[in-house]
Backbone as JSON Lines, residues from 0, in Angstrom:
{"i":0,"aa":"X","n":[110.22,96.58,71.58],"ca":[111.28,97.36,72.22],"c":[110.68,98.67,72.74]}
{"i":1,"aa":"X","n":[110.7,98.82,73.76],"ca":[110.68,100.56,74.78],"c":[111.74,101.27,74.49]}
{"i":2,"aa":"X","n":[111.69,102.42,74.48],"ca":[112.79,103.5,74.62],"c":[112.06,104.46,75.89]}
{"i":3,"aa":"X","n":[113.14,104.48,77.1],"ca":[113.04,105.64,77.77],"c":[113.94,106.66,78.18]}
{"i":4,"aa":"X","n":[113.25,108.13,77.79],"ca":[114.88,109.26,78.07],"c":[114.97,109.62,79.41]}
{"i":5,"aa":"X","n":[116.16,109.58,79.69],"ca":[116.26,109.92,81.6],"c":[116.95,111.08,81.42]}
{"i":6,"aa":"X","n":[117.18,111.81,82.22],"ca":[117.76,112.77,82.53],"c":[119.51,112.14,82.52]}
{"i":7,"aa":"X","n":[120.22,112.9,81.56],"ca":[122.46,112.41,81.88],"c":[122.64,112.71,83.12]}
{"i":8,"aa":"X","n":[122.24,113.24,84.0],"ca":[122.96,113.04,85.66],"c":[122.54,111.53,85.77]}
{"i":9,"aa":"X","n":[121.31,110.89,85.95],"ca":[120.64,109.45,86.13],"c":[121.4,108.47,85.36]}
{"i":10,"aa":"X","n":[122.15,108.56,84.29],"ca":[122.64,107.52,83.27],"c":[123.62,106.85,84.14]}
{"i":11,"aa":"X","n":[124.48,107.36,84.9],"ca":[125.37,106.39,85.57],"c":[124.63,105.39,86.93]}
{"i":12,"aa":"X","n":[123.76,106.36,86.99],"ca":[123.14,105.8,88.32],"c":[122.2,104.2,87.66]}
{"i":13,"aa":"X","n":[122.2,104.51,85.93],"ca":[121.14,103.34,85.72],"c":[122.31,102.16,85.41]}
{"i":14,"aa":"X","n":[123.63,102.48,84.87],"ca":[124.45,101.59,84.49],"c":[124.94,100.76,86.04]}
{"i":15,"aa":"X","n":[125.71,101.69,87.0],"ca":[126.07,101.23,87.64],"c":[127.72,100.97,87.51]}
{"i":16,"aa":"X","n":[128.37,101.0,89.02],"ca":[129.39,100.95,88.94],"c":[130.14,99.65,88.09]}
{"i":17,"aa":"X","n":[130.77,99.88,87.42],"ca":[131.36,98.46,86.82],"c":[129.98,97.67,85.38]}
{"i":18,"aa":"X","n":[128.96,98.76,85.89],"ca":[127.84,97.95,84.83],"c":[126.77,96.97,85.9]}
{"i":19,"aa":"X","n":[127.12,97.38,87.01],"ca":[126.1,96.05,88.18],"c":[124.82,96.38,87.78]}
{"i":20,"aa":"X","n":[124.68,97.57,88.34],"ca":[123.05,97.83,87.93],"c":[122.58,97.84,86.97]}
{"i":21,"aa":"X","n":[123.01,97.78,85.43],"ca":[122.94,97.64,84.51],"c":[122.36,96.0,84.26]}
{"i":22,"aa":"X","n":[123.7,94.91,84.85],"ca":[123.4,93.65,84.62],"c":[122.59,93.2,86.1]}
{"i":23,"aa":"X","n":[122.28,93.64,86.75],"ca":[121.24,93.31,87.39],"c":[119.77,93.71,87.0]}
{"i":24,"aa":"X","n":[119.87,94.45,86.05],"ca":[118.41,94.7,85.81],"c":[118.16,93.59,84.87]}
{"i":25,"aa":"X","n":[118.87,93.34,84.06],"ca":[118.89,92.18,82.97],"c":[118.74,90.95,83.27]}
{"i":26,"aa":"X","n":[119.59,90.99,84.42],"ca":[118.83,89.54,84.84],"c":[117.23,89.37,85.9]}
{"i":27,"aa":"X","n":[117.26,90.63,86.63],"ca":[115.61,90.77,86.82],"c":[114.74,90.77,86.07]}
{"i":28,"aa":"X","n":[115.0,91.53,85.02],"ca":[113.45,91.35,83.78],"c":[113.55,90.88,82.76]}
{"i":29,"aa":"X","n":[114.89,89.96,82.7],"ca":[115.16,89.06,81.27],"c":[114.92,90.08,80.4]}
{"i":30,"aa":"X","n":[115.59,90.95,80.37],"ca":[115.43,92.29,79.41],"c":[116.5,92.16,78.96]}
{"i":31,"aa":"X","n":[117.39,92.56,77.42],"ca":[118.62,92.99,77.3],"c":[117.98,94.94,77.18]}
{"i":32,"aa":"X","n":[119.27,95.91,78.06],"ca":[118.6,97.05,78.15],"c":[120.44,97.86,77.55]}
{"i":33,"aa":"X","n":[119.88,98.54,76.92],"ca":[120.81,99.61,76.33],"c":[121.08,100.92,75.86]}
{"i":34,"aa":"X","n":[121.81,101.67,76.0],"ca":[122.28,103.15,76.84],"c":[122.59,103.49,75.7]}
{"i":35,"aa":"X","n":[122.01,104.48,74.83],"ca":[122.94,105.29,74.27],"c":[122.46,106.86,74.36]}
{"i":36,"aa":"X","n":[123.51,107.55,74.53],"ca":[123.58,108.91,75.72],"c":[122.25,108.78,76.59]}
{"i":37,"aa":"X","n":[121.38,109.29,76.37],"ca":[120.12,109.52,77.76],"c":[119.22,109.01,77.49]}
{"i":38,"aa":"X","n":[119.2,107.75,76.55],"ca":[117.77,106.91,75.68],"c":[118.1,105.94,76.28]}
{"i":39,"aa":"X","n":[117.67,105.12,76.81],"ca":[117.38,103.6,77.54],"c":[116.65,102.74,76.11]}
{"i":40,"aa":"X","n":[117.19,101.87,75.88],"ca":[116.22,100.78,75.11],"c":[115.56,99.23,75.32]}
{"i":41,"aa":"X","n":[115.16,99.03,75.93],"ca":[114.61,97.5,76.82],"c":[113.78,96.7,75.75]}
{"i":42,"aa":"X","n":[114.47,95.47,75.8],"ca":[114.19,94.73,74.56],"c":[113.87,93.03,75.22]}
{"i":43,"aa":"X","n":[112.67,92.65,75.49],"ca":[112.48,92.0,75.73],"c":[110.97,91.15,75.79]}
{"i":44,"aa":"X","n":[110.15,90.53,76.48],"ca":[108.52,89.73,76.36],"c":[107.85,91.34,76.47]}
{"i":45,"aa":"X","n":[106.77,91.09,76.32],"ca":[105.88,92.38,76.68],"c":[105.87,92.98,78.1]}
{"i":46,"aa":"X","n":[105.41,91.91,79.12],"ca":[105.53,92.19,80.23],"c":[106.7,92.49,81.04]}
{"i":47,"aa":"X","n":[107.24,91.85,80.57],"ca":[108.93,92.62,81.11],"c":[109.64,93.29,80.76]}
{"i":48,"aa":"X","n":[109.33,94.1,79.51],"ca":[109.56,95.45,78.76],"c":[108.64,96.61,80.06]}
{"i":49,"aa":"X","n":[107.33,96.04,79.84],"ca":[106.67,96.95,80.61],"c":[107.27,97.37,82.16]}
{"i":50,"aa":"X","n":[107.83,96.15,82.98],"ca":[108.35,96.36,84.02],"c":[109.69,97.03,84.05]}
{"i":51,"aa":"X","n":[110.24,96.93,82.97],"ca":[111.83,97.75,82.96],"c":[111.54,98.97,82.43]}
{"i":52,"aa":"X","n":[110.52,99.03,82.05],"ca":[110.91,100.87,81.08],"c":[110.09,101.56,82.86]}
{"i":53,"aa":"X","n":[109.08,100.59,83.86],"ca":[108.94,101.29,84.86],"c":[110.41,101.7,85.56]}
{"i":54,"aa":"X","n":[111.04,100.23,85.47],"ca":[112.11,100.4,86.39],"c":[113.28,101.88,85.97]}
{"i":55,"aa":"X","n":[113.8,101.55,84.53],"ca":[113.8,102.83,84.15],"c":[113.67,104.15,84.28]}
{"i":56,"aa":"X","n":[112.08,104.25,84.27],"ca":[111.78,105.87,84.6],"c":[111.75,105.99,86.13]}
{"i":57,"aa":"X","n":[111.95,105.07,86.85],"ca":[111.97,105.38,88.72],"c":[113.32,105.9,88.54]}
{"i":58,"aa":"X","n":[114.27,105.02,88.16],"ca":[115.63,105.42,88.34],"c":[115.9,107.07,87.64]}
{"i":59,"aa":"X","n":[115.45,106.91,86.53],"ca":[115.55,108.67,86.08],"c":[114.32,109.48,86.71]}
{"i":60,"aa":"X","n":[113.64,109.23,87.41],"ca":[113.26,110.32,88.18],"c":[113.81,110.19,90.08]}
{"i":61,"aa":"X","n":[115.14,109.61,89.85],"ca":[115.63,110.0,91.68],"c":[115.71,108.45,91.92]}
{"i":62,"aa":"X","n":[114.78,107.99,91.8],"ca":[114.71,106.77,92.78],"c":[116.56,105.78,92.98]}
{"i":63,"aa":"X","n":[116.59,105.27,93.69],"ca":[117.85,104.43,93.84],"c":[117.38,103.3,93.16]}
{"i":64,"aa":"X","n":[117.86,102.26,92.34],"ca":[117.91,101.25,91.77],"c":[117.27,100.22,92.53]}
{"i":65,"aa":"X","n":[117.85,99.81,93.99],"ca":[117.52,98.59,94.84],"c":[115.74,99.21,95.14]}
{"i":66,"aa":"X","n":[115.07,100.74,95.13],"ca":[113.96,100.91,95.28],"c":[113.38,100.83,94.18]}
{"i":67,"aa":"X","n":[113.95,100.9,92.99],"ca":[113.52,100.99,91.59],"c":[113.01,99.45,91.42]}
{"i":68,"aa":"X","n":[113.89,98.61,91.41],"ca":[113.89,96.78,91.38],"c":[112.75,96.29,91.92]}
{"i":69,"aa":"X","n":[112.04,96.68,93.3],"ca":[110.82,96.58,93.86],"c":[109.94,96.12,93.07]}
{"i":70,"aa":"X","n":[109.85,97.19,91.66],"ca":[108.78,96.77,90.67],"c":[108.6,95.67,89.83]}
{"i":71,"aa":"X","n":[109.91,94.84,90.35],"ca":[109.65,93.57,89.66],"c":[108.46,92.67,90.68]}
{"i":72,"aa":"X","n":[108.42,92.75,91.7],"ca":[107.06,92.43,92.76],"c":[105.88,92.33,91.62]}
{"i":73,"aa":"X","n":[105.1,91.28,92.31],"ca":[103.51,91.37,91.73],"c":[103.09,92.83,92.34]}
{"i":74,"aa":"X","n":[101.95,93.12,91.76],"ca":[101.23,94.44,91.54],"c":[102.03,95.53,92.2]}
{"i":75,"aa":"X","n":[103.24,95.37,92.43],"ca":[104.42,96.54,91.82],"c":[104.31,97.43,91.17]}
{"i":76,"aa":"X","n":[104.15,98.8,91.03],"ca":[104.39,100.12,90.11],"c":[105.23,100.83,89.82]}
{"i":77,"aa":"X","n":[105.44,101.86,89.33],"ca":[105.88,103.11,89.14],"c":[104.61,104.35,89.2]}
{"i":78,"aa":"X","n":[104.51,105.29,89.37],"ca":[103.53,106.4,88.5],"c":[104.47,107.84,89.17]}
{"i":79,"aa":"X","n":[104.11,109.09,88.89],"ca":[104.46,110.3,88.74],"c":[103.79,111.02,88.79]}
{"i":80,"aa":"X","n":[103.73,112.4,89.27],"ca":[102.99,113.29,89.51],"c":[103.69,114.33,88.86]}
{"i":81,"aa":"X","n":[103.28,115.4,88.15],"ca":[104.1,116.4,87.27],"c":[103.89,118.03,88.28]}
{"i":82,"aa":"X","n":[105.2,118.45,89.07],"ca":[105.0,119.74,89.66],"c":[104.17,120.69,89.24]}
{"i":83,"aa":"X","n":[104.42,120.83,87.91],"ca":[103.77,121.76,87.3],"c":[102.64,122.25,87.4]}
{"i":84,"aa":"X","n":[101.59,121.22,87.18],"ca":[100.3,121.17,86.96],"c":[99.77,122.15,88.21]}
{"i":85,"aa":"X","n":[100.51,121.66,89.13],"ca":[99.74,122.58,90.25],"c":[100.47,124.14,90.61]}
{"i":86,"aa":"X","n":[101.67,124.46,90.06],"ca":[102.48,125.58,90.61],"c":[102.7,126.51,89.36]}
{"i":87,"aa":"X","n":[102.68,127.91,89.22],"ca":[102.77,128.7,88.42],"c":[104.18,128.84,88.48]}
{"i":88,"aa":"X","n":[104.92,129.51,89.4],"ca":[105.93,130.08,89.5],"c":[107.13,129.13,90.07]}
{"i":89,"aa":"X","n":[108.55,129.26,90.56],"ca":[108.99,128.27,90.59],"c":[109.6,128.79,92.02]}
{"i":90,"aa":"X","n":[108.67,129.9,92.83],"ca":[108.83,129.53,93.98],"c":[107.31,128.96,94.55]}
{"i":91,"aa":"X","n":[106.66,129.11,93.82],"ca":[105.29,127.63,94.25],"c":[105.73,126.39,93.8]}
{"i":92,"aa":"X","n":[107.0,126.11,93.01],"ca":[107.19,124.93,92.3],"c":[108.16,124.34,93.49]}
{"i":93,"aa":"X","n":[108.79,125.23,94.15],"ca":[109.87,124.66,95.43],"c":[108.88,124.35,96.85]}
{"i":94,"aa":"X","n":[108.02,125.64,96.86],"ca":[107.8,125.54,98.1],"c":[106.6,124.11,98.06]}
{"i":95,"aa":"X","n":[106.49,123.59,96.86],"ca":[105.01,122.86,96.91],"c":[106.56,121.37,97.31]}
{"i":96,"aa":"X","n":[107.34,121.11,96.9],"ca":[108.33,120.25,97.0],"c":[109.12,120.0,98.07]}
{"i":97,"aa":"X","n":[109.22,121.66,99.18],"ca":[109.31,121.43,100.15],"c":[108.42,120.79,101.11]}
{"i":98,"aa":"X","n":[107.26,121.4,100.67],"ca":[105.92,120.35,101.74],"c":[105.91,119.14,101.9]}
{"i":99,"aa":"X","n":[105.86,118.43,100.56],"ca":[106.3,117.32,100.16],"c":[107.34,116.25,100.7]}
{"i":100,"aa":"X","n":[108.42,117.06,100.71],"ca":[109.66,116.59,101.55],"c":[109.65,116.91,103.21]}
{"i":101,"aa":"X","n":[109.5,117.85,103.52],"ca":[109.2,118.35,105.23],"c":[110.64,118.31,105.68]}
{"i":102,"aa":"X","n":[110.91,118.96,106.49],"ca":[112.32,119.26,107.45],"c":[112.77,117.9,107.64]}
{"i":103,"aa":"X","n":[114.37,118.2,106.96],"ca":[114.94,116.8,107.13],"c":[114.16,115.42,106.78]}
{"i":104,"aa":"X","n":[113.38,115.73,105.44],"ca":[112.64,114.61,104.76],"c":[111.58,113.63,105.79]}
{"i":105,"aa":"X","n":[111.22,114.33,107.22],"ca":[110.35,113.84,108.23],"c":[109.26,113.95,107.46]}
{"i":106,"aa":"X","n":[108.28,114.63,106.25],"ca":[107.35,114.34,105.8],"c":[107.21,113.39,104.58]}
{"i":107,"aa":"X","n":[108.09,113.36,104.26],"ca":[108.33,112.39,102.81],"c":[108.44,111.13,103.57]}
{"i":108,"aa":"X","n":[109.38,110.78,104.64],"ca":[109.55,109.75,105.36],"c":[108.04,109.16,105.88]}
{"i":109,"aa":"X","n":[107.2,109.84,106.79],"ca":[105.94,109.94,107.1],"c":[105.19,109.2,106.29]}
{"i":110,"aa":"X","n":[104.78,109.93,104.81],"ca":[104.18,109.22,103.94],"c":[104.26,107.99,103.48]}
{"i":111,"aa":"X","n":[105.56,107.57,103.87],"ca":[106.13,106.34,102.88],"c":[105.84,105.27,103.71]}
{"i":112,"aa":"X","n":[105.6,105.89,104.98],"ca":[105.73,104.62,106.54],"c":[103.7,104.25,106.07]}
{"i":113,"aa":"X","n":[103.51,105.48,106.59],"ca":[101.56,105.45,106.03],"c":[101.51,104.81,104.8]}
{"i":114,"aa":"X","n":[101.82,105.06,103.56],"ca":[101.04,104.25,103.17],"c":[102.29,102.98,102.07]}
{"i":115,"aa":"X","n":[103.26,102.57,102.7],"ca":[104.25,101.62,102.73],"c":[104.45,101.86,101.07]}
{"i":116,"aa":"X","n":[105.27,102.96,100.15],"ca":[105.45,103.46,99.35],"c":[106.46,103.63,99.61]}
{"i":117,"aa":"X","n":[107.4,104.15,97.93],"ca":[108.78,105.34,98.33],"c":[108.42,106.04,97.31]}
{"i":118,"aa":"X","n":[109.35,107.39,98.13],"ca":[108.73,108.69,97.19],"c":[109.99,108.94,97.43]}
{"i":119,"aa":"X","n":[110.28,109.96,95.76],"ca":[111.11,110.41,95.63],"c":[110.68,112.05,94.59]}
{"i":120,"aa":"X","n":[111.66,112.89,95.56],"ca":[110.98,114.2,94.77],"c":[112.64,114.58,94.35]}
{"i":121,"aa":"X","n":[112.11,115.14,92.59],"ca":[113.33,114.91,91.7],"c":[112.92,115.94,90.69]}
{"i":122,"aa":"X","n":[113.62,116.71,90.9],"ca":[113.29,118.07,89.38],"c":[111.95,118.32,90.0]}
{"i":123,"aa":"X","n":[110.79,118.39,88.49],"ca":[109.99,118.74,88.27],"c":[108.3,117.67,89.15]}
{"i":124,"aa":"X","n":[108.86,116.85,89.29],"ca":[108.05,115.43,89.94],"c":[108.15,114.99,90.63]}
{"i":125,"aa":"X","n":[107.42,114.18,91.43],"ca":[107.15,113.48,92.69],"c":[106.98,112.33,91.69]}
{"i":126,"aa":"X","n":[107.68,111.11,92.14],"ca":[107.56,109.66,92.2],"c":[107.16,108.63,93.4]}
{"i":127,"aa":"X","n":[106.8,107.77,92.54],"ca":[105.96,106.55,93.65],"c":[106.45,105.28,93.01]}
{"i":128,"aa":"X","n":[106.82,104.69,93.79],"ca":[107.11,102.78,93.6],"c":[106.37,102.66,94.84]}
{"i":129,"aa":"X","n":[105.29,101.7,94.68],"ca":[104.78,100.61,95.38],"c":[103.64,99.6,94.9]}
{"i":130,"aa":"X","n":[102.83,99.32,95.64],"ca":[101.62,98.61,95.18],"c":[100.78,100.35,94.76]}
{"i":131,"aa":"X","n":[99.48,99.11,93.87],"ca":[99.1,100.53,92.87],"c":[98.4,101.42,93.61]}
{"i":132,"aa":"X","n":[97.6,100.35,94.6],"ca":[96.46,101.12,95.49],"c":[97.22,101.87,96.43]}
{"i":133,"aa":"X","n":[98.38,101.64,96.95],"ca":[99.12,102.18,97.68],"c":[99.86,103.8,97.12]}
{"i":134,"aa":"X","n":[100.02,103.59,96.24],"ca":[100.32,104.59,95.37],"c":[98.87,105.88,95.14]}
{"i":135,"aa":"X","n":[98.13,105.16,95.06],"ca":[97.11,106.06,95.32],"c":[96.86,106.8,96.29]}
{"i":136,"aa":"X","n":[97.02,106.0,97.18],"ca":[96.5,107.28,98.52],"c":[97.56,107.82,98.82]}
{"i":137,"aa":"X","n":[98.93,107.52,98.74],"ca":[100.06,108.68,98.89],"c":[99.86,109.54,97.45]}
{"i":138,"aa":"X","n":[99.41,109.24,96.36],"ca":[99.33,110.62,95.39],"c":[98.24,111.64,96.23]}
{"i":139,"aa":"X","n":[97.03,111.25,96.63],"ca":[96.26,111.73,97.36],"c":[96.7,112.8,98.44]}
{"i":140,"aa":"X","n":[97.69,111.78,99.05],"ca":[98.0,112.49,100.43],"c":[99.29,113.51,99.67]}
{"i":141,"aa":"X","n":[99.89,113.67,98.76],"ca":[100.42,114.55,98.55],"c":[99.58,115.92,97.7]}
């Protein structure tokens, strides 16, 4: 069993209206997955634990669900980049997030076309769903 904590704004976004996204993830990773307040618990084979606690942490860091699901794909990911590391203050922590994003998300968009990724910038992090190598050179290029 995985446990992952998301952020309580993300919890509805992982259930889903009526519970869809909830039971659609269950039936994507033959996972049974369960909510209690901001802990996710995914209970299922190894490898498809591994793919839901990704799917999981995409969804609690921004991502939309139908981009989150992606990672059920062969060599499919998740990974993260932590703002921090690079910004002292938390107007280097915006303005490094604005770059990131670009006017009207034309640079975030950009990246995602180059290197066929989605990024999502959320709080403190930049996220990536795609292939792994792909994921690489957009961490790069950010």
């Amino acid at each position: 069993m995985k446990k992952v904590k998301i952020p309580e704004k993300r919890v509805g976004v992982l259930i889903g209206e009526g519970g869809e996204t909830k039971e659609e993830f269950q039936d994507l990773t033959d996972c049974d997955l369960t909510i209690e307040g901001n802990v996710a618990k995914i209970d299922g084979g190894a490898l498809d634990e591994m793919d839901g606690q990704n799917i999981v942490k995409a969804i609690g860091r921004g991502f939309n669900p139908e981009k989150a699901f992606n990672i059920i794909q062969k060599d499919f990911t998740f990974n993260q980049i932590d703002i921090n590391r690079f910004a002292d203050t938390e107007n280097d922590k915006e303005r490094l997030k604005g770059r990131v994003i670009g006017r009207d998300g034309e640079t975030r968009k950009h990246i995602e076309k180059m290197t066929e990724t989605f990024i999502s910038v959320f709080g403190k992090t930049i996220g990536f769903v795609g292939h792994a190598q792909n994921i690489q050179v957009a961490r790069e290029t950010v």
